[in-house]
N, CA, C and O atoms as a printed pandas DataFrame, in Angstrom:
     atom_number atom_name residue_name chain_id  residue_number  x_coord  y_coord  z_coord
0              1         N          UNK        A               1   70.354   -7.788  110.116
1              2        CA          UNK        A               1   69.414   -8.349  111.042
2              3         C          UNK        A               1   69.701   -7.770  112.413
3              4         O          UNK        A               1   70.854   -7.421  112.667
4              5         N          UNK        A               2   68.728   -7.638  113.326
5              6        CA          UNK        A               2   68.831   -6.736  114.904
6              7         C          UNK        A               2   68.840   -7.603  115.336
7              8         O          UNK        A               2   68.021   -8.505  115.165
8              9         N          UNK        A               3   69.713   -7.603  115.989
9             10        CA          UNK        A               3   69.185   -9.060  118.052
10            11         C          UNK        A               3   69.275   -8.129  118.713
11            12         O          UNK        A               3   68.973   -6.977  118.398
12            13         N          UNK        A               4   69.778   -8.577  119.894
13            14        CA          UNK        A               4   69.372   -8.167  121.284
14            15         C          UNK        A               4   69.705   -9.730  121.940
15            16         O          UNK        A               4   69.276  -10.857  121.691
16            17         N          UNK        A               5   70.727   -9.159  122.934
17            18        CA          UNK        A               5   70.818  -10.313  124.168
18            19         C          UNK        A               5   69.838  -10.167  125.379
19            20         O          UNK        A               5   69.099   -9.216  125.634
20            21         N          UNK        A               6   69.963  -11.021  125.881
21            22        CA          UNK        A               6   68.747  -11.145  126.756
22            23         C          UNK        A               6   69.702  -11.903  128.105
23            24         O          UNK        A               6   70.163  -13.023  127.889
24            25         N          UNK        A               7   69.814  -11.609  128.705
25            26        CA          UNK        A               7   70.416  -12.221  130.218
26            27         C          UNK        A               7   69.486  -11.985  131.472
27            28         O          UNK        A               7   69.164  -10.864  131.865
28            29         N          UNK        A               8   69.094  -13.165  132.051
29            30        CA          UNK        A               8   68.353  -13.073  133.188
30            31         C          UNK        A               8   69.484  -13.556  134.206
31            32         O          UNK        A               8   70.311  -14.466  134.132
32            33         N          UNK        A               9   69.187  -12.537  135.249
33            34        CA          UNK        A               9   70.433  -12.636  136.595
34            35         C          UNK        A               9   69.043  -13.331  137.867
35            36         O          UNK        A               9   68.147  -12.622  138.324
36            37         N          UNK        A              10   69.158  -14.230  138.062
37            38        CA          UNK        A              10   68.962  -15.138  139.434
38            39         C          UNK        A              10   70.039  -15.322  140.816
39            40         O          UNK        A              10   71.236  -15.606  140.780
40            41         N          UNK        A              11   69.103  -15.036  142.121
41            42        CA          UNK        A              11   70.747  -15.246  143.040
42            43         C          UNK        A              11   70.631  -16.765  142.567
43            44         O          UNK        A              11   69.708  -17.443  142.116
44            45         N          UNK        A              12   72.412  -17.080  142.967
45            46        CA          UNK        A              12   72.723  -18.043  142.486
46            47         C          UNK        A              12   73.374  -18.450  141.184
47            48         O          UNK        A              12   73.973  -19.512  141.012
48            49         N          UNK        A              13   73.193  -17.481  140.269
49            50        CA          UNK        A              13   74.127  -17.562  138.788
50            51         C          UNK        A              13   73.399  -16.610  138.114
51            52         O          UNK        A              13   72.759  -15.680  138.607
52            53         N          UNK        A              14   73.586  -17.006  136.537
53            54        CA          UNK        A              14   73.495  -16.340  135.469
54            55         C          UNK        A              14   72.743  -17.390  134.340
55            56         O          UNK        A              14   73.291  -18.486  134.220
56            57         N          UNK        A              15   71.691  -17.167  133.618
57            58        CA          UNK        A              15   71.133  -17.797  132.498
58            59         C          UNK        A              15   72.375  -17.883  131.763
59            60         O          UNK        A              15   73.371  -17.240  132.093
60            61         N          UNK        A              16   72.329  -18.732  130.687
61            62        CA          UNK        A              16   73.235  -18.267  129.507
62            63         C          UNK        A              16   72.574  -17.505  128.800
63            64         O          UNK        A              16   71.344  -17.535  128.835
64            65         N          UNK        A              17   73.135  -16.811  128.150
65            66        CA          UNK        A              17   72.748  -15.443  126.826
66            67         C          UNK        A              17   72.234  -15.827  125.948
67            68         O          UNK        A              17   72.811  -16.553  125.139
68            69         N          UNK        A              18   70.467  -15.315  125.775
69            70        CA          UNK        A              18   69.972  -15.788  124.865
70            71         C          UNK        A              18   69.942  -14.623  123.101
71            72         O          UNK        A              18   70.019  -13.396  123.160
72            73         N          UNK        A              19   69.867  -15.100  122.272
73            74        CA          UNK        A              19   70.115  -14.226  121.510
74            75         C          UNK        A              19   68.820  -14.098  120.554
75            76         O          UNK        A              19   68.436  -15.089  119.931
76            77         N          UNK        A              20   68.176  -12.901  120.454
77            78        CA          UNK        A              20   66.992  -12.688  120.019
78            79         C          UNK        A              20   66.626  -11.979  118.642
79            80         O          UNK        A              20   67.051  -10.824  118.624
80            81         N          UNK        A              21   65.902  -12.384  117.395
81            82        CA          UNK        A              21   66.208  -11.646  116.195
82            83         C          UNK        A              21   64.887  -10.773  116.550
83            84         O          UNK        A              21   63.707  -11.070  116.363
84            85         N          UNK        A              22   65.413   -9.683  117.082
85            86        CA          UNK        A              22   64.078   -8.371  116.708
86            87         C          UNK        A              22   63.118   -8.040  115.430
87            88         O          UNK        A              22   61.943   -7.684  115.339
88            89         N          UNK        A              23   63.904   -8.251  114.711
89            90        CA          UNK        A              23   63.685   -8.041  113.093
90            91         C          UNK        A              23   61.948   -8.707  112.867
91            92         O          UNK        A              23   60.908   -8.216  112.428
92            93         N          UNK        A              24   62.336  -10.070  113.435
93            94        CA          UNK        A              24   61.011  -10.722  113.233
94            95         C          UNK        A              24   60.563  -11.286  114.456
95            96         O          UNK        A              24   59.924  -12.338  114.480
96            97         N          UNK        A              25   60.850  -10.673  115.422
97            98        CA          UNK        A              25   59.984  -10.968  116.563
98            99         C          UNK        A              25   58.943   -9.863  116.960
99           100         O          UNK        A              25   58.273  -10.102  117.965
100          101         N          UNK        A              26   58.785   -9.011  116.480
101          102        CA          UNK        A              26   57.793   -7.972  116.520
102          103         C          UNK        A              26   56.945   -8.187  115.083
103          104         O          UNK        A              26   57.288   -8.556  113.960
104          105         N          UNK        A              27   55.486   -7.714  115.765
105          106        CA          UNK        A              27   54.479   -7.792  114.568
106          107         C          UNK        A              27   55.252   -6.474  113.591
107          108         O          UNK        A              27   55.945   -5.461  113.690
108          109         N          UNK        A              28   54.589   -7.302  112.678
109          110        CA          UNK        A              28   55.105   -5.857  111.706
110          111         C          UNK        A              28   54.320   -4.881  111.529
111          112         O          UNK        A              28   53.345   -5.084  112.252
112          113         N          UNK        A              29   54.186   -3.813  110.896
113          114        CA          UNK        A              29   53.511   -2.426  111.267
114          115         C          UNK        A              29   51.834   -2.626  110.683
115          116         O          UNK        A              29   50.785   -2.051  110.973
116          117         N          UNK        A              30   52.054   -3.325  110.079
117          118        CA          UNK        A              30   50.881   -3.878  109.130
118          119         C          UNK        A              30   49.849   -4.748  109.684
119          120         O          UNK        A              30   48.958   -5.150  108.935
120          121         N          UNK        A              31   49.876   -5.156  111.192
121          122        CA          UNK        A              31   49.549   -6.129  111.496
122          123         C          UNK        A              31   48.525   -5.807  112.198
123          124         O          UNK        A              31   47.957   -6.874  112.430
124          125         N          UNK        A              32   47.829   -4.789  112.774
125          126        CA          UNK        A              32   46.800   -4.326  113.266
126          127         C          UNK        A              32   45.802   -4.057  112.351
127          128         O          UNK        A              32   44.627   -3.936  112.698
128          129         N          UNK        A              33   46.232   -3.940  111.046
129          130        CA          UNK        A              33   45.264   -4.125  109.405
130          131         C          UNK        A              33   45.137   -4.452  109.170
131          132         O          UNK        A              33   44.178   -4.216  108.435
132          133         N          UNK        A              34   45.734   -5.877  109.137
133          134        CA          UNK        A              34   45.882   -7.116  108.165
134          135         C          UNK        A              34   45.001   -7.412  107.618
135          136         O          UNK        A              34   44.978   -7.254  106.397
136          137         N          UNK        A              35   43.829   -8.008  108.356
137          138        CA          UNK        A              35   42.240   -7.978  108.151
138          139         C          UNK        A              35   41.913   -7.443  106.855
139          140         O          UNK        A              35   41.568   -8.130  105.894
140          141         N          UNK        A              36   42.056   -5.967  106.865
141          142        CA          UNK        A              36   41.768   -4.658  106.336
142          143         C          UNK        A              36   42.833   -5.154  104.852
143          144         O          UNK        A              36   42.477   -5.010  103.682
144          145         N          UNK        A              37   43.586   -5.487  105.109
145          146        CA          UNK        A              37   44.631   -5.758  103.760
146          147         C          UNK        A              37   43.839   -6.879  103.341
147          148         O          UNK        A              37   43.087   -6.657  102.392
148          149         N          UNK        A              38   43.836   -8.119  103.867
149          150        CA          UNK        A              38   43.349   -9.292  102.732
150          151         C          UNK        A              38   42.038   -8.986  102.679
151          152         O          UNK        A              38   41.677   -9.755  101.788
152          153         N          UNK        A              39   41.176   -8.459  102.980
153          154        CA          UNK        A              39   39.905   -8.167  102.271
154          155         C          UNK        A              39   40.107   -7.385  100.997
155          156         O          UNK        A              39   39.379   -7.587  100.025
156          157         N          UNK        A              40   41.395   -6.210  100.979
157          158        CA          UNK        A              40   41.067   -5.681   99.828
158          159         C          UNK        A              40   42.066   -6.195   98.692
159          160         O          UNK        A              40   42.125   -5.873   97.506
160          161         N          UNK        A              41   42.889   -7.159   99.486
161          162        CA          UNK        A              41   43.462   -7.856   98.293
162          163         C          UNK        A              41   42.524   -8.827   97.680
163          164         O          UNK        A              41   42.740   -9.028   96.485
164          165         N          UNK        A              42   41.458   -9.528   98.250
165          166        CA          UNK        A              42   40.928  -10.334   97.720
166          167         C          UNK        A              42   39.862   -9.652   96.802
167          168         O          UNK        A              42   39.199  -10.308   95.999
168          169         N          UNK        A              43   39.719   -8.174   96.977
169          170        CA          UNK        A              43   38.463   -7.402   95.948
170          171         C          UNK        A              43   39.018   -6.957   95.124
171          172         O          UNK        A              43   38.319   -6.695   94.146
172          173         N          UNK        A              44   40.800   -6.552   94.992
173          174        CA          UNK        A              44   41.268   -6.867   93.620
174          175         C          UNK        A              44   41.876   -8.422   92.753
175          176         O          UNK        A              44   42.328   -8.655   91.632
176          177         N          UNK        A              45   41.646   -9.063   93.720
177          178        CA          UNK        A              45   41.963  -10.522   93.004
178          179         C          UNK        A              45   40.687  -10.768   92.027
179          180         O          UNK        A              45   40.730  -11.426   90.988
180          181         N          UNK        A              46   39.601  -10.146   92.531
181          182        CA          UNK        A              46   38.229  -10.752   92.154
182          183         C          UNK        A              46   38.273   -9.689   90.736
183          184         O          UNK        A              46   37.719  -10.078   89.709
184          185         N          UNK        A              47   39.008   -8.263   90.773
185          186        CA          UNK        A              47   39.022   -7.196   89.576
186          187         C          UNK        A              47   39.910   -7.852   88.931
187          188         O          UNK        A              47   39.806   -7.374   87.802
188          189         N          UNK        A              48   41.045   -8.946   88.878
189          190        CA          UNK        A              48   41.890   -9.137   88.198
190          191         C          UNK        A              48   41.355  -10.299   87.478
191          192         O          UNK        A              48   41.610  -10.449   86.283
192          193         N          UNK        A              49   40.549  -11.224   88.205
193          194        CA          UNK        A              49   40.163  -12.312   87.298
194          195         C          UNK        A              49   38.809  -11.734   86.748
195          196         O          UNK        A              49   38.115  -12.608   86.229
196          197         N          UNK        A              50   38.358  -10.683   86.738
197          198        CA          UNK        A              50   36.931  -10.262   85.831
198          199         C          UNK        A              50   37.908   -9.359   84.429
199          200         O          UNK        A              50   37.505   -9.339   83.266
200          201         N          UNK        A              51   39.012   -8.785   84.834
201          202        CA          UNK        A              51   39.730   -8.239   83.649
202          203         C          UNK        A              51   40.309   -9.767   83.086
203          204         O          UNK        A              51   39.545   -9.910   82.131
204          205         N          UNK        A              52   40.938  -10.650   83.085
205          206        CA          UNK        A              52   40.759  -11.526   82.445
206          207         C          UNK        A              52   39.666  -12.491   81.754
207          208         O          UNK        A              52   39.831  -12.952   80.624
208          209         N          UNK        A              53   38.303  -12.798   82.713
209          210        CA          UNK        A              53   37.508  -12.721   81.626
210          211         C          UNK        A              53   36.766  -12.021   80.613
211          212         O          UNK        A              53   35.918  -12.549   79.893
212          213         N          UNK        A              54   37.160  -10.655   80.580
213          214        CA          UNK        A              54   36.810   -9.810   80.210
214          215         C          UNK        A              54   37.615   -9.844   78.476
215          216         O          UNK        A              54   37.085   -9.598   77.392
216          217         N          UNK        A              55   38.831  -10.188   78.739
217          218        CA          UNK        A              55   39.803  -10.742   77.763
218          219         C          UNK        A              55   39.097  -11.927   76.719
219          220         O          UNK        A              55   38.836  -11.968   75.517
220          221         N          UNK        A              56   38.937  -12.903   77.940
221          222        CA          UNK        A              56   38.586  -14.366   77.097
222          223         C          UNK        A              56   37.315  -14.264   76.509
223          224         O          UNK        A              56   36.828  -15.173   75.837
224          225         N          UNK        A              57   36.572  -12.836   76.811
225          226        CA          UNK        A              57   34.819  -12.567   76.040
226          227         C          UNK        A              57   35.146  -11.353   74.881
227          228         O          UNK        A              57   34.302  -10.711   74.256
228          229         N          UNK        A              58   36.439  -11.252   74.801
229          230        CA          UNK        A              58   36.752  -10.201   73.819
230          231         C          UNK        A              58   36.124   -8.540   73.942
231          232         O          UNK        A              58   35.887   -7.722   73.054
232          233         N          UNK        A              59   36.000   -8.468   75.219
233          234        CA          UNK        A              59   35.432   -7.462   75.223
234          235         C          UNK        A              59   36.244   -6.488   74.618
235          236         O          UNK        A              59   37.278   -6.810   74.034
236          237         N          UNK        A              60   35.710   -4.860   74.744
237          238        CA          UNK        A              60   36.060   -3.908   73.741
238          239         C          UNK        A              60   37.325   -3.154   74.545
239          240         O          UNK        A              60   36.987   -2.878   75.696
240          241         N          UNK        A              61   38.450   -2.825   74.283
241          242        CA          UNK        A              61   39.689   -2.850   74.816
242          243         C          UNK        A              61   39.906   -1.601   75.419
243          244         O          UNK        A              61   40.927   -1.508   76.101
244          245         N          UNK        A              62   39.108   -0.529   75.310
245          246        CA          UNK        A              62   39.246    0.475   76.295
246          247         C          UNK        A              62   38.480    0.161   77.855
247          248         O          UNK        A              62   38.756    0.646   78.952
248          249         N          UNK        A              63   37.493   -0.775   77.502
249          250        CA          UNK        A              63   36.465   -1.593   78.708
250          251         C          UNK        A              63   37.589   -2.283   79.831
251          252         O          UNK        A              63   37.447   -2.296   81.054
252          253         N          UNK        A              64   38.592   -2.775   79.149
253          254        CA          UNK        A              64   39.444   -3.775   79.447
254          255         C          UNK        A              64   40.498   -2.631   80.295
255          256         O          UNK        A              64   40.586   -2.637   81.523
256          257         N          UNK        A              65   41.298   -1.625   79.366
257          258        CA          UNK        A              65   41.852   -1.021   80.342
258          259         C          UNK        A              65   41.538    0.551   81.186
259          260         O          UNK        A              65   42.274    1.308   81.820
260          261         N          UNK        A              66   40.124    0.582   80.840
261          262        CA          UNK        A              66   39.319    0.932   82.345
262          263         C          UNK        A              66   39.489    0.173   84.008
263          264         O          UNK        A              66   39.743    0.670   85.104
264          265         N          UNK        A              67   39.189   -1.360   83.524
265          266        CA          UNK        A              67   39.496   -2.379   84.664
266          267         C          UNK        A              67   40.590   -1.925   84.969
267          268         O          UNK        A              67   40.743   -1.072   85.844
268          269         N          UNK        A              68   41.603   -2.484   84.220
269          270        CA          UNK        A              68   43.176   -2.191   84.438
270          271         C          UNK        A              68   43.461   -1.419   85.663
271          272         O          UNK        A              68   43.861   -1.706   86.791
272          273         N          UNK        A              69   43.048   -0.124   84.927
273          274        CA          UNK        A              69   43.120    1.412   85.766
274          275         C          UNK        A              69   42.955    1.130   86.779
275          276         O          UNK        A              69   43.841    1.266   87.623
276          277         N          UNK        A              70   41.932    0.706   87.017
277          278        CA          UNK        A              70   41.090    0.553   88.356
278          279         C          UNK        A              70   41.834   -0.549   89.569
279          280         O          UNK        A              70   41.986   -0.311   90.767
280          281         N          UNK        A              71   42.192   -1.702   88.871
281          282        CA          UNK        A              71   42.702   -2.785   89.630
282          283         C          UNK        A              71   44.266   -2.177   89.944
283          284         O          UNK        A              71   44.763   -2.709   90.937
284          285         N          UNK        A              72   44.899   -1.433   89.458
285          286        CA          UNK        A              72   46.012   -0.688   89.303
286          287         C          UNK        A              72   46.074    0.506   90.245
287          288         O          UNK        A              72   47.199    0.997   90.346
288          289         N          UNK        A              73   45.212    1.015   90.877
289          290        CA          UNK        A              73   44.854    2.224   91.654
290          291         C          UNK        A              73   44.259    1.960   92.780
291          292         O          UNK        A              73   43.957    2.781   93.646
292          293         N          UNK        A              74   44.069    0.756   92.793
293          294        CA          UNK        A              74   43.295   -0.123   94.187
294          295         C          UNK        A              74   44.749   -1.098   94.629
295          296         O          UNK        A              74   44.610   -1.410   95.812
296          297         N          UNK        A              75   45.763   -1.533   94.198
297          298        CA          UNK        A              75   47.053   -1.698   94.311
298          299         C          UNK        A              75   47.456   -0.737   95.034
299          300         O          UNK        A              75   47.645   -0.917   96.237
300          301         N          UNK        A              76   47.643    0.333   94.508
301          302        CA          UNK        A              76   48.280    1.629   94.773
302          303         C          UNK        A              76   47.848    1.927   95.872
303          304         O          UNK        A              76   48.875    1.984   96.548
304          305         N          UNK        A              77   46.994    2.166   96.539
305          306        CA          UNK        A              77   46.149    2.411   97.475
306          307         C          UNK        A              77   47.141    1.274   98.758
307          308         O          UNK        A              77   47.952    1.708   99.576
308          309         N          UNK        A              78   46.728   -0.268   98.565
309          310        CA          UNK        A              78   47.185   -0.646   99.216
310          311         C          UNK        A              78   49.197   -0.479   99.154
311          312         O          UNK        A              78   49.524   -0.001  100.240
312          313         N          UNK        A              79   49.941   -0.622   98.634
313          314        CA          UNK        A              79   50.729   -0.115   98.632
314          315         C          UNK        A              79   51.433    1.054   99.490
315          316         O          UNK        A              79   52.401    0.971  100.246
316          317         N          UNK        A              80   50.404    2.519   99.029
317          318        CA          UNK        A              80   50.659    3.486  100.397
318          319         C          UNK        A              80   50.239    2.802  101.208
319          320         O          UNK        A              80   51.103    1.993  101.544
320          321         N          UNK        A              81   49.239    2.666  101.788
321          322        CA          UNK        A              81   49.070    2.203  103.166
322          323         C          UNK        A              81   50.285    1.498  103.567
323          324         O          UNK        A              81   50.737    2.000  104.596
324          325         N          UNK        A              82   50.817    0.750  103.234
325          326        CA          UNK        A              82   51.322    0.129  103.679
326          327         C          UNK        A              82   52.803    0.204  103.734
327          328         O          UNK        A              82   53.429   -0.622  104.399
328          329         N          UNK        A              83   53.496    1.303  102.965
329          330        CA          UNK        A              83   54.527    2.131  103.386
330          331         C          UNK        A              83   54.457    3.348  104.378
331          332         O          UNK        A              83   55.356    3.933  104.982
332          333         N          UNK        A              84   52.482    3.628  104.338
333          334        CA          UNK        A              84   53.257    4.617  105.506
334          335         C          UNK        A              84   52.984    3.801  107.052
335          336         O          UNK        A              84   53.158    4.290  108.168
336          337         N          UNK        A              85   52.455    2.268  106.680
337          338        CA          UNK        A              85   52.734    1.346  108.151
338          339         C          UNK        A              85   53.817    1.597  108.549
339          340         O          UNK        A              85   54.102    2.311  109.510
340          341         N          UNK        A              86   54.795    0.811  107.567
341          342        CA          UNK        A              86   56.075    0.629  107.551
342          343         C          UNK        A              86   57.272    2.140  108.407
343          344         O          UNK        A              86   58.209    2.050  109.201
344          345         N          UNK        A              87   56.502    3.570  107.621
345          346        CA          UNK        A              87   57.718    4.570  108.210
346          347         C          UNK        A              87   56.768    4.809  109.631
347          348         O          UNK        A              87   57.364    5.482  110.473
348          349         N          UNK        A              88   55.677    4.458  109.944
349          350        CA          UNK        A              88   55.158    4.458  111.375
350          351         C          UNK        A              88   55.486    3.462  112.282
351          352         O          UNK        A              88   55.466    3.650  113.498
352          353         N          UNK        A              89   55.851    2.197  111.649
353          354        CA          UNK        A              89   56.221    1.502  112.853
354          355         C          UNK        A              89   57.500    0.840  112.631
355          356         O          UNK        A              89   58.052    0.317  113.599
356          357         N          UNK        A              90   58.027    0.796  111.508
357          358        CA          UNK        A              90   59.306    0.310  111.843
358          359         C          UNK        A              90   60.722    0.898  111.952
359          360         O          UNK        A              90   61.761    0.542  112.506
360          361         N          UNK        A              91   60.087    2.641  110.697
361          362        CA          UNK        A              91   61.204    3.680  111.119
362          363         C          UNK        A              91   61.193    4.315  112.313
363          364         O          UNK        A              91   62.211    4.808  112.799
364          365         N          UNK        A              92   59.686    4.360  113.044
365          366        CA          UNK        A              92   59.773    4.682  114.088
366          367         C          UNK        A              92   60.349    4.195  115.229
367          368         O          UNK        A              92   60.957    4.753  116.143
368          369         N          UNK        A              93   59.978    2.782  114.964
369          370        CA          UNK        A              93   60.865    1.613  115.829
370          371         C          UNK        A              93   62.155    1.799  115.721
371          372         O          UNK        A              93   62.717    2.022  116.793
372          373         N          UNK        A              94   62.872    1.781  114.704
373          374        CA          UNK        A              94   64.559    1.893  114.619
374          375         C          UNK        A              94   64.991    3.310  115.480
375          376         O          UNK        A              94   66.143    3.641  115.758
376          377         N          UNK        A              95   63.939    3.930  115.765
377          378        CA          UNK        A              95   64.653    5.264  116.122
378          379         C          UNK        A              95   64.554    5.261  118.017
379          380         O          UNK        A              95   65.072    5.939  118.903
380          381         N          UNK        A              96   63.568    4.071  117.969
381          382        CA          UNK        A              96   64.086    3.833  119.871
382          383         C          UNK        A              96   65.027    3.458  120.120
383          384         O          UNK        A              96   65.183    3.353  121.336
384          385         N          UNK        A              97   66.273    3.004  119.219
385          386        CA          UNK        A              97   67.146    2.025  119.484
386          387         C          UNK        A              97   67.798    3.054  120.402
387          388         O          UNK        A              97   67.972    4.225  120.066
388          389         N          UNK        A              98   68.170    2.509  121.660
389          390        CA          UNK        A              98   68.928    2.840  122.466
390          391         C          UNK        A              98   70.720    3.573  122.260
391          392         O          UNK        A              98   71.383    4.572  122.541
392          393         N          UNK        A              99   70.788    2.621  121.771
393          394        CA          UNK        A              99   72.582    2.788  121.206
394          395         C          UNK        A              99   72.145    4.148  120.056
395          396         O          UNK        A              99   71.176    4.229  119.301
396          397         N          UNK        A             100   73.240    5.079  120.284
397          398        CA          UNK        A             100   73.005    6.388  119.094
398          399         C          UNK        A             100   73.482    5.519  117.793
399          400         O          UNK        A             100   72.759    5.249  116.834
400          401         N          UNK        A             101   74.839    5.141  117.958
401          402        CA          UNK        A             101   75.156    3.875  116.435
402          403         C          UNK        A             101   74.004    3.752  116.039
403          404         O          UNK        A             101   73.274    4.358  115.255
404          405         N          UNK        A             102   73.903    2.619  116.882
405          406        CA          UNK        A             102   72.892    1.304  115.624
406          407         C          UNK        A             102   71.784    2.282  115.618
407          408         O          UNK        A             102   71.340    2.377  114.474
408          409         N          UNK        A             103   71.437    2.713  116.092
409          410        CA          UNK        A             103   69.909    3.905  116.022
410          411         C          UNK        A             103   70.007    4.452  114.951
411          412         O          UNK        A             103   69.205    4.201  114.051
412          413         N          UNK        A             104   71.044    5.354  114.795
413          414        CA          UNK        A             104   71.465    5.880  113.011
414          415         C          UNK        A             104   71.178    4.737  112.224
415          416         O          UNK        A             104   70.071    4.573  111.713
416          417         N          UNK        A             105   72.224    3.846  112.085
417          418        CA          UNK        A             105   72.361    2.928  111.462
418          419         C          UNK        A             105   71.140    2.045  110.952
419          420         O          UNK        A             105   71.098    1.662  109.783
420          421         N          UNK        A             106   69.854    1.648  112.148
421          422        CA          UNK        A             106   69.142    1.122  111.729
422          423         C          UNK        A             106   67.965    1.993  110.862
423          424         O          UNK        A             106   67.209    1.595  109.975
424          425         N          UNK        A             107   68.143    3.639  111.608
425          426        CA          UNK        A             107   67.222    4.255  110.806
426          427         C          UNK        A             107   67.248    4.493  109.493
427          428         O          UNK        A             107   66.293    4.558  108.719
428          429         N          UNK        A             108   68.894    4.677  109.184
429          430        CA          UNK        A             108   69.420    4.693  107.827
430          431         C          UNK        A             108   68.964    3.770  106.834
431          432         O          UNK        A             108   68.537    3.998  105.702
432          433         N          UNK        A             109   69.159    2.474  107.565
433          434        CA          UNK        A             109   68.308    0.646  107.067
434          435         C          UNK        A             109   67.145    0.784  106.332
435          436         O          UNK        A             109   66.995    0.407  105.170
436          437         N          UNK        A             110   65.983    1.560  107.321
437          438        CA          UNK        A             110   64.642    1.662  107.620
438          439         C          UNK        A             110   64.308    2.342  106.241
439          440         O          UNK        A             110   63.528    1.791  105.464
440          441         N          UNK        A             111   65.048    3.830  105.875
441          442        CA          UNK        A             111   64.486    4.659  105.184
442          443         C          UNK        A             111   64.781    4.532  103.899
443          444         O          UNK        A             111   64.181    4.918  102.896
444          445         N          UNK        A             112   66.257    3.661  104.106
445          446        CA          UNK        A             112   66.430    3.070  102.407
446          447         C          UNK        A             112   65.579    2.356  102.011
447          448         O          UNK        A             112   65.393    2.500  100.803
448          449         N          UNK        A             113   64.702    1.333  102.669
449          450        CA          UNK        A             113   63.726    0.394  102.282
450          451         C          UNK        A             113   62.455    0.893  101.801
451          452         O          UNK        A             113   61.752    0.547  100.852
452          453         N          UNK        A             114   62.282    2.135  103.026
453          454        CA          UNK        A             114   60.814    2.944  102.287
454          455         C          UNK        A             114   61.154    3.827  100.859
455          456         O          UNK        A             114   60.468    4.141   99.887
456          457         N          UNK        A             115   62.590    4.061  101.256
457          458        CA          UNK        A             115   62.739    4.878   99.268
458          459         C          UNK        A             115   62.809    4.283   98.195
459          460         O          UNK        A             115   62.495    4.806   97.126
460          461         N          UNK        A             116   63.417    2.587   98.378
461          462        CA          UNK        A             116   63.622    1.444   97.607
462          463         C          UNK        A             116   62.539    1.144   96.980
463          464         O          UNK        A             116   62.359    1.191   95.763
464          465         N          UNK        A             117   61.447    0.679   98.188
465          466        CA          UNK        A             117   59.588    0.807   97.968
466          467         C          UNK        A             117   59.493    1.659   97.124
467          468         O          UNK        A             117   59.801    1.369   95.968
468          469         N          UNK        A             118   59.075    2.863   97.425
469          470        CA          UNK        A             118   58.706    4.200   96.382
470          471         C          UNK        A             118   59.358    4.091   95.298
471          472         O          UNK        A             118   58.763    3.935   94.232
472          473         N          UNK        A             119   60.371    4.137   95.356
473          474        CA          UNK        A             119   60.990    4.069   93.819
474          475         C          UNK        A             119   60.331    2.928   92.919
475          476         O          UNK        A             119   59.732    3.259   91.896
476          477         N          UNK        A             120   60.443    1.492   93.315
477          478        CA          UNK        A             120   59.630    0.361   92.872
478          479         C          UNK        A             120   58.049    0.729   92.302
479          480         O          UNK        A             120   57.461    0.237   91.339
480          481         N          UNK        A             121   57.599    1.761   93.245
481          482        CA          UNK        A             121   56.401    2.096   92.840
482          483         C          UNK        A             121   56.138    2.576   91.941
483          484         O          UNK        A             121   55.181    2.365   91.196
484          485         N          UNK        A             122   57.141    3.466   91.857
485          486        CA          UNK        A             122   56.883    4.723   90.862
486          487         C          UNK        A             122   57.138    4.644   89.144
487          488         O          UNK        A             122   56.680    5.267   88.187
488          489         N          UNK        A             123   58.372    3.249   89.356
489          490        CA          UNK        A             123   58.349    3.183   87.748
490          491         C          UNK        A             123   57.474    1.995   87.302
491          492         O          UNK        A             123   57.318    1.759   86.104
């Protein structure tokens, strides 16, 4: 997890040190889409419950995983998008880090997660 202290200097003293989780105090990279994401999650929710009734009417089973395909590749779709949010705004983000350390360190964080992703994807 990232913080960041935060100290405000006033004449007259010192705040106490507030301690801030970066991690989730920034929108996440995804968040200027979002919109754009639950609309098209909800147009494969709507492909996933027509491939299930599609099931319960017995339809003919290549019909069935045509849908599949389809609801499966409209996933996928969202998926990239949304890893290459992720290496646009949050690997990019780790790489302002000031400190050279944690800058490595968090980018290192960053890129295991997008290969972790991909890999998840892929099998």
């Amino acid at each position: 997890m990232s913080h960041a202290d935060l100290s405000i200097s006033q004449p007259g003293g010192n705040f106490p040190t507030i301690e801030v989780d970066l991690e989730h105090a920034a929108p996440h990279g995804y968040t200027s889409n979002k919109d754009a994401y639950l609309r098209r999650l909800k147009r494969i929710e709507g492909q996933v419950r027509g491939i299930a009734r599609m099931v319960e009417e017995d339809k003919y089973c290549i019909d069935i995983l045509t849908q599949v395909a389809a609801a499966t590749k409209a996933l996928h779709a969202v998926s990239l998008g949304l890893v290459e949010e992720h290496i646009g705004h949050c690997v990019v983000g780790a790489a302002s880090e000031p400190n050279p350390e944690a800058r490595a360190e968090q980018i290192d964080a960053k890129v295991k997660e997008a290969t972790d992703a991909i890999g998840r994807l892929l099998r």
